[in-house]
C-alpha positions as CSV (number, residue, x, y, z in Angstrom):
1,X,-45.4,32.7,-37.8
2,X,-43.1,33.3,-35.2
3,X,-44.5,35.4,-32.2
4,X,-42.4,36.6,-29.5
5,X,-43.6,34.5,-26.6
6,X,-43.2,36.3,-22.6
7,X,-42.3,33.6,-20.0
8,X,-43.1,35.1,-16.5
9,X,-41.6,33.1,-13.5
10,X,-42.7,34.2,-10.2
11,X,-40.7,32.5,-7.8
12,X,-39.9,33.3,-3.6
13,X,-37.4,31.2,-1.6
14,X,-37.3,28.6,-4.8
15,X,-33.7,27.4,-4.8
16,X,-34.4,24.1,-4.4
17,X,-36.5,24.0,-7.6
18,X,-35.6,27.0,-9.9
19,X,-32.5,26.1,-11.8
20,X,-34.8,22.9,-13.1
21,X,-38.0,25.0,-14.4
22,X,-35.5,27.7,-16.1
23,X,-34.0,24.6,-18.1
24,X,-37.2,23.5,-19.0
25,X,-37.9,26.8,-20.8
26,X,-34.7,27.0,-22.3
27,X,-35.2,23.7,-23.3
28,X,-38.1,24.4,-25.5
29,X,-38.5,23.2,-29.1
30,X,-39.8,26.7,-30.2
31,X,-37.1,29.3,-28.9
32,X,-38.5,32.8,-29.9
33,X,-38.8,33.3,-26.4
34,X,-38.3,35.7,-23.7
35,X,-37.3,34.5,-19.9
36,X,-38.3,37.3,-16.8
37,X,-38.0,35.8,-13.4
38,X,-39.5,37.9,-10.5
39,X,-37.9,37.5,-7.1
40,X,-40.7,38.4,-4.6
41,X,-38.3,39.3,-2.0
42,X,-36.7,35.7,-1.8
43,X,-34.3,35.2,1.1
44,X,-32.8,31.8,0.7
45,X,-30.0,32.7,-2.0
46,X,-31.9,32.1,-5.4
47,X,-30.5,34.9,-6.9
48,X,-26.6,33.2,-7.5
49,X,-28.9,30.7,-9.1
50,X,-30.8,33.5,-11.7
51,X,-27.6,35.0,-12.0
52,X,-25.8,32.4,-13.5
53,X,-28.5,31.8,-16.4
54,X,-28.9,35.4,-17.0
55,X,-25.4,35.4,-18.2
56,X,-25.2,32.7,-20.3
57,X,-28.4,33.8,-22.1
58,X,-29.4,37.5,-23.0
59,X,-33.0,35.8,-23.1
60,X,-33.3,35.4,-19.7
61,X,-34.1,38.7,-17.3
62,X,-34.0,39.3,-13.4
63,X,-36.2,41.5,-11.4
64,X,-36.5,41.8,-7.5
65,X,-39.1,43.4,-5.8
66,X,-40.2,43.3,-2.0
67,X,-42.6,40.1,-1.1
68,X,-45.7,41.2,-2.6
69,X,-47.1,38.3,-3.1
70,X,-47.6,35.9,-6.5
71,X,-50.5,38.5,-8.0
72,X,-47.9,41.6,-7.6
73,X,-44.9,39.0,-8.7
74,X,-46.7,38.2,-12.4
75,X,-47.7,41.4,-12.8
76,X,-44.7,43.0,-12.6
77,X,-43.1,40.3,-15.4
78,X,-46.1,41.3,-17.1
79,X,-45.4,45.1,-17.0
80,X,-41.6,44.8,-18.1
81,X,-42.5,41.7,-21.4
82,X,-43.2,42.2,-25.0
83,X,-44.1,39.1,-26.3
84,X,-47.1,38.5,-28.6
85,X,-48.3,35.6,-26.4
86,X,-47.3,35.5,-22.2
87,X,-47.4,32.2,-20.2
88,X,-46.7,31.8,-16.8
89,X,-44.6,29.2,-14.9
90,X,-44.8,29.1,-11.3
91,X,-41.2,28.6,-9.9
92,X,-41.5,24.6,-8.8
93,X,-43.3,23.1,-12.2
94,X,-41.4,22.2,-15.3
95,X,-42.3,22.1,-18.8
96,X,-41.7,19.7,-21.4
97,X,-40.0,20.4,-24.5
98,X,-43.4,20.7,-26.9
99,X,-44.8,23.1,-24.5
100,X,-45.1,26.5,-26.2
101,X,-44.8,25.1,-29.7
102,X,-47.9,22.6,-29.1
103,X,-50.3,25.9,-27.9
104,X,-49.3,28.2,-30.5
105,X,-50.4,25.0,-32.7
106,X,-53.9,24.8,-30.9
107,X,-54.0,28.7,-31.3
108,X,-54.0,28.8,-35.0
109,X,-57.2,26.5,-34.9
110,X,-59.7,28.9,-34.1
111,X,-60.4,32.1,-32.4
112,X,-59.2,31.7,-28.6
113,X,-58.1,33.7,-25.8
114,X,-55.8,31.5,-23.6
115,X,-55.1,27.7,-24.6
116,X,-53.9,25.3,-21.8
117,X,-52.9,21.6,-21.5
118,X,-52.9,18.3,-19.9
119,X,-50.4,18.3,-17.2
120,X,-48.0,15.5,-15.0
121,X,-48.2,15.3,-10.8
122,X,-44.3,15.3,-9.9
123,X,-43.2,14.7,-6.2
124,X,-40.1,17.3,-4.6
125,X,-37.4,14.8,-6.4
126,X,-39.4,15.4,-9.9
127,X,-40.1,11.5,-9.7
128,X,-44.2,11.6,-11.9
129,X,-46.9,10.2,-9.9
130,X,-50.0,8.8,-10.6
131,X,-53.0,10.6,-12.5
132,X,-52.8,13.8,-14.6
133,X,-54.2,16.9,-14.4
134,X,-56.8,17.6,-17.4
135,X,-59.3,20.9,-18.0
136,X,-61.6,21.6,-20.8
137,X,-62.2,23.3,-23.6
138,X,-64.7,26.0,-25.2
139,X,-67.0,28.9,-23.1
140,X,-66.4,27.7,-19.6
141,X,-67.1,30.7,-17.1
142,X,-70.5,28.7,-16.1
143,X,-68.9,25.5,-15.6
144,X,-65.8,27.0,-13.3
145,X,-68.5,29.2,-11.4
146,X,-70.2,25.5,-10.7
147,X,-66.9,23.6,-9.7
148,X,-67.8,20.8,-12.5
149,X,-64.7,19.7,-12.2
150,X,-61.1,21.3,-13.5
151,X,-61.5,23.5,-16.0
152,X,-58.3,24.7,-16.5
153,X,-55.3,23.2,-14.6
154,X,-53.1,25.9,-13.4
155,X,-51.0,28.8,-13.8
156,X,-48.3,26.7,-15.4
157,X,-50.2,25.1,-18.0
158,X,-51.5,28.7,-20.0
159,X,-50.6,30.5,-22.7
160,X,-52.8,33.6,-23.3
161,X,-52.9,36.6,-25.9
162,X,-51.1,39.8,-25.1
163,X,-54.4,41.8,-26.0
164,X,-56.4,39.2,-23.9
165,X,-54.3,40.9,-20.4
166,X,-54.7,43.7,-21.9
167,X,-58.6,43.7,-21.7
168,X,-58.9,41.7,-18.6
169,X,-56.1,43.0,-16.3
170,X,-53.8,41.9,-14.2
171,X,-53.9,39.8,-11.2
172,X,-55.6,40.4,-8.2
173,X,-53.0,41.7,-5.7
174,X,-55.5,40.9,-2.9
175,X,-55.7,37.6,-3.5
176,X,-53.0,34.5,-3.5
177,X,-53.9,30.9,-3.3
178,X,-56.9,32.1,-5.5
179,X,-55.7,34.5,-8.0
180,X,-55.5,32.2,-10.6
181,X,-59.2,31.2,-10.2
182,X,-60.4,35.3,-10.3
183,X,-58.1,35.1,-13.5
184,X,-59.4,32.3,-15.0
185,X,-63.1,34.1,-14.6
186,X,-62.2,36.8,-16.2
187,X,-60.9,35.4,-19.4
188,X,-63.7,32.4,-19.4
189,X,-66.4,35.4,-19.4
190,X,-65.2,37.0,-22.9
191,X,-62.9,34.9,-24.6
192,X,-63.1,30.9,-26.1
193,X,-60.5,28.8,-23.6
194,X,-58.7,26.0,-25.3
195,X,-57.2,22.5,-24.7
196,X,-53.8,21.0,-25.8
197,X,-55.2,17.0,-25.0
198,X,-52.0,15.7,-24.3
199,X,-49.3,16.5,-20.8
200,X,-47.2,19.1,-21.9
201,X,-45.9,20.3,-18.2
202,X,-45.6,18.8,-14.9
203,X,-47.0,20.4,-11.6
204,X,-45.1,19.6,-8.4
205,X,-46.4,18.6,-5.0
206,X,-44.9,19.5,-1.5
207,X,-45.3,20.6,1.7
208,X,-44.8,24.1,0.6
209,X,-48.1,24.1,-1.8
210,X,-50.1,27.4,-1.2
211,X,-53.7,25.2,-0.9
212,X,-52.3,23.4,2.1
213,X,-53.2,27.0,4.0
214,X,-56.7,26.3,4.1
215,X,-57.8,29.3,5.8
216,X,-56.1,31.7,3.5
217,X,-58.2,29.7,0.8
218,X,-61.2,30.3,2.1
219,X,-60.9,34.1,2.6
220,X,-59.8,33.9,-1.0
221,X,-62.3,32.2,-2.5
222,X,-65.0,33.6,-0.8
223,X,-63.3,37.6,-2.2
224,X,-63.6,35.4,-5.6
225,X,-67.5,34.8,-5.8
226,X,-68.1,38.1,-4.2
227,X,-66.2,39.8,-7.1
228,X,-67.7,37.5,-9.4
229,X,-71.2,38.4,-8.0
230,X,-70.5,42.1,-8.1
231,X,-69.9,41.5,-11.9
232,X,-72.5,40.0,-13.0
233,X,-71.2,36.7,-13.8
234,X,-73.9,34.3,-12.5
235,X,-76.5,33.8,-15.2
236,X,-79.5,33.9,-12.2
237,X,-79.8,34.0,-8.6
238,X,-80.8,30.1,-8.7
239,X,-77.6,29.9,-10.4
240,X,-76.0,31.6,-7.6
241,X,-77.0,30.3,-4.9
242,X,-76.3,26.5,-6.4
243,X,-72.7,27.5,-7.1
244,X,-72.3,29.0,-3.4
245,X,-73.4,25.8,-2.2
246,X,-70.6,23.6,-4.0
247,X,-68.0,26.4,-2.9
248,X,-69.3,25.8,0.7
249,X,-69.3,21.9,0.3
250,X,-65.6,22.0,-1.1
251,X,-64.6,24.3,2.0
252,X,-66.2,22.0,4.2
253,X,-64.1,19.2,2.5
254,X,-60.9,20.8,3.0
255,X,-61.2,22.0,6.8
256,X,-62.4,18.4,7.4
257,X,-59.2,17.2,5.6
258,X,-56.1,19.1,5.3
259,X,-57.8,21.4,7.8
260,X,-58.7,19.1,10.6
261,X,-61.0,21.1,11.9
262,X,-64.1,19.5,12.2
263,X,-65.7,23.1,13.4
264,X,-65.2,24.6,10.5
265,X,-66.3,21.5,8.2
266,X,-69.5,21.3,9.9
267,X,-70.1,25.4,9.5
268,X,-69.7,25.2,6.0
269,X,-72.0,22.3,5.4
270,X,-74.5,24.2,7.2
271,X,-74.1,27.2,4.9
272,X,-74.4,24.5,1.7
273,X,-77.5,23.5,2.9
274,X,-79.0,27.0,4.0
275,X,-78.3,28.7,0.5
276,X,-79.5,25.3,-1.6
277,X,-81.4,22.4,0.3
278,X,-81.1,20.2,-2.4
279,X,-77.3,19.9,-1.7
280,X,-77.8,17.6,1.1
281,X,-78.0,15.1,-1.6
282,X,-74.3,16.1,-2.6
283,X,-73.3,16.1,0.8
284,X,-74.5,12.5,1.3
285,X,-73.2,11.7,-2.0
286,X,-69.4,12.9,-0.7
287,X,-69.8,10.8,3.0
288,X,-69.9,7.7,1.4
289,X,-67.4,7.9,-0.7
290,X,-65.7,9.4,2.5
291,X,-64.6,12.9,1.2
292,X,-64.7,13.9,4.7
């Protein structure tokens, strides 16, 4: 087999990064690939940088649009592919060389709707730093609902079915340091997710990270559960209400971090305890270990 695989690069102001992550998709050992990198209304000069590959190889395309936003960026690549299979690659990660050719391996194993894999932490010079991001495998809408951990890395790290988009739809356009998470719902509440046990990407930190704006993550993720709610996808209201309670706790968490707003923290450890009293546990659990 040799499906036609859609690579769709979102990237805004990503000179410093993009001529790096478009080499590590050319760069890959399975090349029945095609490259479309969206330019969400970028201002820095990128596009000399696009240019340049798009004329050395036919594979690669360039679109501009206005800043609309990640959501907007993908779907647009989405609306102008063809491939079989379509991964996304944010603009500041990089692949390795096995990437595609090591999930279109997992995807002949059994039945599954989008496959990711392990993944490296890079700093802004691309030097790897400790730990590595991991997900899991099989029906996991009930354990992302929960926060039991990561259950499937990032953007980067995907490969999913043509006809698995197709069915779900796109991304949420109102969303943006959470879109991937509403995404991720969506495909983990019809479709088998699978695992590639082994790093076949790297995911770069730096100051410029979307989940450093911490209250544009919490209007997001709060839109998430209340979509999620409005579709049925917590199995009860015990369920629910647990689940609202870790989302809460990890809010708290952040504004008492990143956030350093101590306000904030303390109003969303209140709300963990309203909705689920038995959190307090958790709560206690996270002080010692000195979360906050």
């Amino acid at each position: 087999m040799n499906p036609l695989v859609s690579v769709i690069i979102p990237s805004y102001n990503s000179s410093r990064f993009i001529q790096e992550t478009i080499d590590s998709v050319l760069n890959q050992s399975f090349k029945n690939f095609e490259v479309i990198i969206v330019d969400d209304g970028s201002t820095d000069g990128q596009f000399d940088l696009i240019f340049a590959f798009c004329q050395k190889d036919e594979r690669v395309r360039y679109i501009y649009q206005q800043n609309r936003g990640v959501a907007s960026a993908r779907n647009a690549g989405f609306n102008h592919s063809s491939g079989n299979y379509v991964a996304f690659l944010d603009a500041d990660d990089i692949w390795l060389p096995e990437n595609l050719s090591a999930k279109l391996a997992k995807f002949e194993e059994r039945e599954y709707g989008l496959v990711h894999s392990d993944g490296y932490f890079i700093d802004e010079n691309s030097g790897i730093k400790e730990g590595l991001m991991v997900g899991e495998e099989g029906m996991l809408l009930i354990d992302l609902l929960e926060w039991k951990k990561t259950q499937v890395p990032g953007p980067s790290s995907i490969l999913v079915k043509r006809k698995v988009l197709e069915e779900i739809g796109p991304f949420d356009t109102n969303l943006s340091t959470s879109a991937d998470l509403d995404f991720f719902l969506r495909v983990a509440s019809r479709f088998i997710i699978g695992r590639v046990q082994k790093p076949t990407w790297k995911y770069r930190l730096h100051d410029y990270n979307m989940h450093k704006n911490i209250l544009r993550m919490e209007r997001d993720m709060l839109y998430v559960y209340k979509k999620a709610s409005l579709n049925n996808l917590f199995k009860s209201s015990w369920f629910k209400r647990k689940s609202y309670s870790t989302l809460y706790i990890i809010l708290a968490a952040s504004w008492a971090g990143d956030g350093k707003n101590s306000f904030r923290a303390t109003y969303f450890v209140g709300r963990a305890i309203l909705v689920n009293p038995w959190s307090l546990i958790d709560i206690i659990q996270r002080i010692s270990r000195k979360w906050f």
